[in-house]
Structure formats: structure tokens, C-alpha cells
N, C-alpha and C positions, 0 to 999 in steps of 0.2 A: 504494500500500500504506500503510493508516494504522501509526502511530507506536504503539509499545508503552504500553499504560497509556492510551489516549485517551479512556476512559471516566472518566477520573480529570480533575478541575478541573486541579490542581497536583500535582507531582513528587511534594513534600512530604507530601500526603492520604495515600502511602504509609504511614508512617509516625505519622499525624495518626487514621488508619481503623483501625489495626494493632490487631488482636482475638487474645486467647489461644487462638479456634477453631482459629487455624490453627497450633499445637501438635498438633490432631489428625491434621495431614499427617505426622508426625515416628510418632505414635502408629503409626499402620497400614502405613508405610514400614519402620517396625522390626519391627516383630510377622510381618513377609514375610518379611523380612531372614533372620530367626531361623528363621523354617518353612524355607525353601529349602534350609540346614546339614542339614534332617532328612529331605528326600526322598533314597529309596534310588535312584533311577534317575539314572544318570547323578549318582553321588554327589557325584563331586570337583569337576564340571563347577560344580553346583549351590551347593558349600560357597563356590567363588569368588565364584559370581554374590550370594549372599548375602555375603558379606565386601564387596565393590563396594558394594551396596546399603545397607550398614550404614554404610561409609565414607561414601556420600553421605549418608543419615540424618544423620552427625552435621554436617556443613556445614548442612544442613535449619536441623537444633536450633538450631545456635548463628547461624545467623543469623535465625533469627523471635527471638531471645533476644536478640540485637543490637538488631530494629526495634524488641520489645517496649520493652525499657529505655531507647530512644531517645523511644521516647513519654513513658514515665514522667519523662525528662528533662526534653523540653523543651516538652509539656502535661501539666502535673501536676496543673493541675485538673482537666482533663478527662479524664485518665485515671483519678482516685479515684473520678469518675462511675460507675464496673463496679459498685464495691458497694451503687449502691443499681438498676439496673437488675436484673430478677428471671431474665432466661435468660443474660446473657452474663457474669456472675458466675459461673455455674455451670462454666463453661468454666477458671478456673482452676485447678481439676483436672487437665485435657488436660496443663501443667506438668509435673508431677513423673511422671505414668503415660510422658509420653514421654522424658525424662529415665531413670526403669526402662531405657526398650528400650535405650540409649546403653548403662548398667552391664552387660543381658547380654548385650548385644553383644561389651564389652569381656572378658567369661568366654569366650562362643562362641570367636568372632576373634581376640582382642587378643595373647593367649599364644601363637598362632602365628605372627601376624604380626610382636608387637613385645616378646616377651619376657615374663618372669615377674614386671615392675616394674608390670605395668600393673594385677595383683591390689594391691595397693595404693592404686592411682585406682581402681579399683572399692569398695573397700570407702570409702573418703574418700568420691568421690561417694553412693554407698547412703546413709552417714549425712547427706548435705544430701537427697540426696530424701527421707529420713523426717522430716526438719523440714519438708519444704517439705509433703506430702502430710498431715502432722498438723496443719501449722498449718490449710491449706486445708480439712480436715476441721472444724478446730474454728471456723472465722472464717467462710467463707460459709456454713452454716447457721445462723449468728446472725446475721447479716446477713438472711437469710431471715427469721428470728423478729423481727427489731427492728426494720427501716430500710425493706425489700421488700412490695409487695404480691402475693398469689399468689391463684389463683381456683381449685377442684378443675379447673372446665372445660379450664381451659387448662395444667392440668399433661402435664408430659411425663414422659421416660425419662432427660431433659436431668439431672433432680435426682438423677442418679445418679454423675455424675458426680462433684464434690469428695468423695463420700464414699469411692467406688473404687480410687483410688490408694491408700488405705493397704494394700490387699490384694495391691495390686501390686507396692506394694515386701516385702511380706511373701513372696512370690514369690522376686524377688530377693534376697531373705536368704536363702532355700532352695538359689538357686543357688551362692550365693558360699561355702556353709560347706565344700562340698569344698575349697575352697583355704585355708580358714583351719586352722592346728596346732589340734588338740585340745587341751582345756581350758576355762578360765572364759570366757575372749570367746568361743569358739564355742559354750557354753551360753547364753552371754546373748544372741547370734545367733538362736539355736535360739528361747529364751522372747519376746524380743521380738517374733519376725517373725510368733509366736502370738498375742500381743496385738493387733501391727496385721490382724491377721486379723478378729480379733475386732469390733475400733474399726471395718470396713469392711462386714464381711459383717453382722452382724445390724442395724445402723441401713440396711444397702440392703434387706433384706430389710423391712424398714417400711415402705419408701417402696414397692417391690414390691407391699404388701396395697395400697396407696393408690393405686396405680396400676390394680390389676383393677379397684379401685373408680369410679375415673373413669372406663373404659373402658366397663364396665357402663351408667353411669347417661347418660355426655354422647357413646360411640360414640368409632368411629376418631379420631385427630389427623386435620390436613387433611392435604390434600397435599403443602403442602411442608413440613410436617413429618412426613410417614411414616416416613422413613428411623430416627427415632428410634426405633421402634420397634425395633431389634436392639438398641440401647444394654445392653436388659435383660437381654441374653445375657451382659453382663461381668461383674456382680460376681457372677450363680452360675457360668460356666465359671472365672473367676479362682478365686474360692474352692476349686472344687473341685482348680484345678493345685498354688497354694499348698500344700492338705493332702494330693496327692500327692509334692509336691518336697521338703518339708518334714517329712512321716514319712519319707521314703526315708535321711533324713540322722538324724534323731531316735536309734536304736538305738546308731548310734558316739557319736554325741557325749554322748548322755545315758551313756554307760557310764562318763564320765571321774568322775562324779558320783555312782557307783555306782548310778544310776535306768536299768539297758539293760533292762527289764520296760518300764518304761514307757515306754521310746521305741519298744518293740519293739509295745505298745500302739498308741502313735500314727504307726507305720507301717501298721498294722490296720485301725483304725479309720481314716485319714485313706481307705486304699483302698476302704472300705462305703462311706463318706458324701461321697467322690467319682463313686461310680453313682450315688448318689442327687439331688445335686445336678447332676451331667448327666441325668440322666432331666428334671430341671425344665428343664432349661436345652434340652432337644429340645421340650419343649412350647412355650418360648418361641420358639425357632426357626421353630416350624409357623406361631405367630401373625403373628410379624414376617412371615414370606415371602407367608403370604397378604394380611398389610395390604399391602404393597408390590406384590402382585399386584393388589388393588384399584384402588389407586393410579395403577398404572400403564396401566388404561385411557383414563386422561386423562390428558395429558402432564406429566410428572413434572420440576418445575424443581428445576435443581440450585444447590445451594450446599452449601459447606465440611461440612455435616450429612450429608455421603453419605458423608464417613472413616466414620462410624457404623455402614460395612457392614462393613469391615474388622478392624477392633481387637478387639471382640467375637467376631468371626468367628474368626480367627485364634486368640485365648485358647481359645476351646471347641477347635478345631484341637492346640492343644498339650495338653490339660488328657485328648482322647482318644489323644494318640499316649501319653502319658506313663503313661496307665491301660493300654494294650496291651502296651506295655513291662515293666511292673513284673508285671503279672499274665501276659506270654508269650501273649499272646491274638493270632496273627496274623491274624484275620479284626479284631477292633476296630484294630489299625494300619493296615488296608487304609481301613477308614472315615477314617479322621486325613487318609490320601494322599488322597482325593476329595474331605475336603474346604480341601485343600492347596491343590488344582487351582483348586477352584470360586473361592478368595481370593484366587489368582494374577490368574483373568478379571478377578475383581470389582476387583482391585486399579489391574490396568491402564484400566480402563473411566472409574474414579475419577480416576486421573493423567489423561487423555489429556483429562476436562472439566477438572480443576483446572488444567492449562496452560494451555487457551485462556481460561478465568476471570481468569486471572493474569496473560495478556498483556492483554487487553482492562483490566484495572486495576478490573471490577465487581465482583471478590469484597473490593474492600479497603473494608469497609463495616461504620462500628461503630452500632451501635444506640443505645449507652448517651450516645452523644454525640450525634445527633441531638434523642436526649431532652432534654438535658441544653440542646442552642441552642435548642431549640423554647420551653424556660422562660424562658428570659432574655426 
């Protein structure tokens, strides 16, 4: 029986290889974590196994957050190498969106598990993920414009990422304001988690038109990049949860301010222009399934890009149960459970290659450094 990792030169290469991709295991592990609290069958069963799931998530986090910062330690050149390679920059996004699923993990679980101190590390952690998903916003797309070369041909779904996270944590400011007392901080809760809405959803929405565009003109990605193709489903399923979660809270707290018209507004409004952006976000669905249906006539190699089925998955998953909820619609909740289920298979499909990738020691494989000894 060979030895763990023997795919790997050195121990060390762990460590040496260590990519913020795999931030997206943390992503799509939490985003379950949090669906499982919400299936009705076998409710309590389910609320545990997602509590488990989340606890493990955050062993996940903080240990790629260990390896990560051990790289930056102890190859600091070669880990400042990410910002000028053009896809595996784009990954430190993955960061702060999976960082999110930790905060509403600790809203889901945490209060029942460990008390009513841990809305306090929710809200403390929230404001480091809106540094960390703003800064990301603002730095690898200049890095993009400045230092990177990009071709339309070889564009992906990848460039959607640093910009999504701020929608994400906009999300999670949605959730956290039940816990916070009314008044100016939970106004400014309320307006900011509007803004990073904003900061996330219309600059994806750009990259989106440039996306049909390349599609159109250069055809599918290849194969082992199909999987990106869901990515596209994140920032309009996110956006559309955001301005479900977030009008739902709008009405209390904008009343402290004497503005409950217009929170009472953008509880309205967030619920139209959350069918509408699920309505996009099924069409993207249709394309993804059938590129990966292409795809999958020829055998479909995996790597760390296949969380991609999950995270996106998952957000449209919450952003429909949450629209069935507030609108009483039990046929669009039934849709939510289906596709609850479908993200459970997909989820397990996804663990079951990442482990053996992970014992074999081939997923630990950084690009930007390859690049980076090929110039020397």
C-alpha cells in the first residue's frame, strides 16, 4: 500500500503547492452544512448532521488558513507570484465567501450549541470578512488591469469570483441583524450590506455580458474547465438571497429611523427582483448542466474546480427556499428540497474525489509557481 501524499516530491510541497482553491472545499462544505438545518424530513436528525458538518467546516477553514499563511511565511516570494498569474488570483475570493459560511454557521448552530457570546464573534468576524472580500474586490481586479495578461478566448466564470464575496457577506449582514438591538448599528448593518450588494452584483453582472460574449464567439471552455460553468449561478442566486434576507429585516430596523415605508419598500421590491434574478439564474443553470453534459461524454478530469458544482448550487438552493418562505408558496419550497437533495449527491461525489486527490498528494499543485521557476 503506497504512503499518503506519494504523488508529492516532498512532505513540504504540501505546503510549498498550497492554492487558495482549496478555500472552495470550506465554501461548498458550509453552504450543505446550512441546507441540511433546512430540510423538513427528519428535521432534528438533519439540524445535527448539519451542526457536525459545520463543526468540521471550520477545522477545514482554519486549517487551509494555517497551510495558506505557512506558505506566505516561509515562500514569500513565491507566494506574491498569485498576483500576477491570471486564474489562481482569482481564487482569492474563495477566502472571505468561505469565511461567510463559518459567521452563518455560527447564527444557524452556534446559539445553540455555545451560547449567546458567540453573536459577538459573528458580528467581529463579519466585519474582517468585509475587509477581507472588499479589499479582494478592489486588488485582484487591478491586478487584472495592471500586472495580468487575459485573452476573451480563455476567459472563464473563474473572474467571478473576487468580485462575489462582497455579496456574500452582504448576505450575512442580513442574517446577523436579527441579533443585533435596534438602532444606528443595525441601520448601518442594514445600509452597508446594501452597498456591498451593490460593489458585487453589478460589476458581476459585466463580467456576465463578457462572458455570453466569449461563449458566443470562441464556444464551450474545454473540458477540464466545464465545471466553471455553474460558477455563474453565484452572484445572481447570491444576489437575489441577499435582497430576500435583507428586505425581510429592512421594515424593523429602518422604522428606528422613522424610514418603515421604505424598508417596507425594500422588502417588496427585494421579493420582485428576486424572481427575476432567479429566473436568470435557471437559465444559467440549463447552460451549465448541459455544458457538463457535453462534457461528460468524454471523460471528465477532476480537480479542486468541481466545488464549483456546489457553492453556486447550494446559494440558488437557499435564495429558493427563502423566496417560498416569505411568499408561503409551498410548491417553490418543494423545489428548494430537490434541489437540496441533488447538492447532497453532488456534494458527496465531490468529497469522495477530493479525498482520494488529497491522499494521493496531486491536487496540491500551484500554477503561479510553476510559472514563476519556469522564468528563473
Amino acid at each position: 500500500m503506497k504512503n499518503p501524499f506519494y504523488q508529492l516530491e516532498q512532505i513540504q510541497d504540501i505546503v510549498r503547492q498550497f492554492t487558495p482553491n482549496w478555500f472552495t472545499v470550506s465554501m461548498g462544505t458550509g453552504v450543505v452544512a446550512l441546507i441540511l438545518a433546512e430540510l423538513p424530513f427528519a428535521h432534528s436528525l438533519m439540524a445535527q448532521l448539519g451542526a457536525s458538518l459545520w463543526q468540521l467546516n471550520i477545522v477545514l477553514f482554519m486549517t487551509f488558513c494555517i497551510l495558506y499563511g505557512l506558505r506566505w511565511l516561509i515562500y514569500p516570494t513565491e507566494a506574491k507570484q498569485i498576483f500576477s498569474h491570471a486564474s489562481m488570483s482569482l481564487f482569492l475570493g474563495a477566502i472571505p465567501m468561505a469565511l461567510a459560511t463559518i459567521i452563518n454557521g455560527l447564527l444557524k448552530f452556534g446559539i445553540s450549541l455555545y451560547g449567546d457570546g458567540v453573536i459577538q464573534l459573528a458580528q467581529m468576524l463579519w466585519y474582517v470578512d468585509i475587509l477581507l472580500a472588499v479589499a479582494i474586490a478592489w486588488l485582484v481586479p487591478f491586478c487584472m488591469f495592471s500586472r495580468q495578461e487575459h485573452q476573451l478566448h480563455s476567459m472563464t466564470a473563474v473572474w467571478l469570483l473576487p468580485i462575489v464575496a462582497c455579496e456574500v457577506a452582504a448576505t450575512s449582514g442580513g442574517l446577523l441583524l436579527p441579533h443585533i438591538a435596534e438602532g444606528q448599528q443595525a441601520v448601518g448593518i442594514l445600509v452597508g450590506s446594501y452597498v456591498l450588494w451593490g460593489i458585487s452584483v453589478l460589476p458581476a453582472f459585466a463580467i456576465l455580458t463578457i462572458l455570453m460574449l466569449r461563449l458566443a464567439l470562441h464556444q464551450l471552455p474545454s473540458k477540464e474547465l466545464a465545471i466553471t460553468s455553474w460558477l455563474a449561478l453565484g452572484p445572481i442566486a447570491t444576489g437575489a438571497l441577499a435582497l430576500l434576507v435583507l428586505g425581510a429585516q429592512a421594515p424593523q430596523v429602518l422604522a428606528t429611523v422613522e424610514m418603515q415605508s421604505l424598508g417596507v419598500f425594500c422588502q417588496q421590491a427585494g421579493i420582485v427582483a428576486s424572481m427575476l434574478l432567479l429566473g436568470f439564474a435557471v437559465w444559467w443553470l440549463g447552460i451549465a448542466v448541459l455544458t457538463t453534459l457535453k462534457h461528460a461524454k468524454t471523460d471528465l478530469p477532476f480537480n479542486l474546480g468541481w466545488w464549483g458544482l456546489t457553492f453556486p448550487l447550494g446559494v440558488l438552493t437557499l435564495a429558493v427556499l427563502n423566496l417560498g418562505q416569505q411568499i408561503q408558496v409551498s410548491f417553490i419550497q418543494s423545489i428548494a428540497y430537490a434541489l437540496a437533495i441533488i447538492l447532497v449527491m453532488l456534494w458527496l461525489l465531490v468529497v469522495s474525489k477530493t479525498v482520494q486527490g488529497f491522499y494521493r498528494g496531486n491536487l496540491f499543485f500551484s500554477p503561479c509557481l510553476k510559472c514563476y521557476l519556469e522564468q528563473r
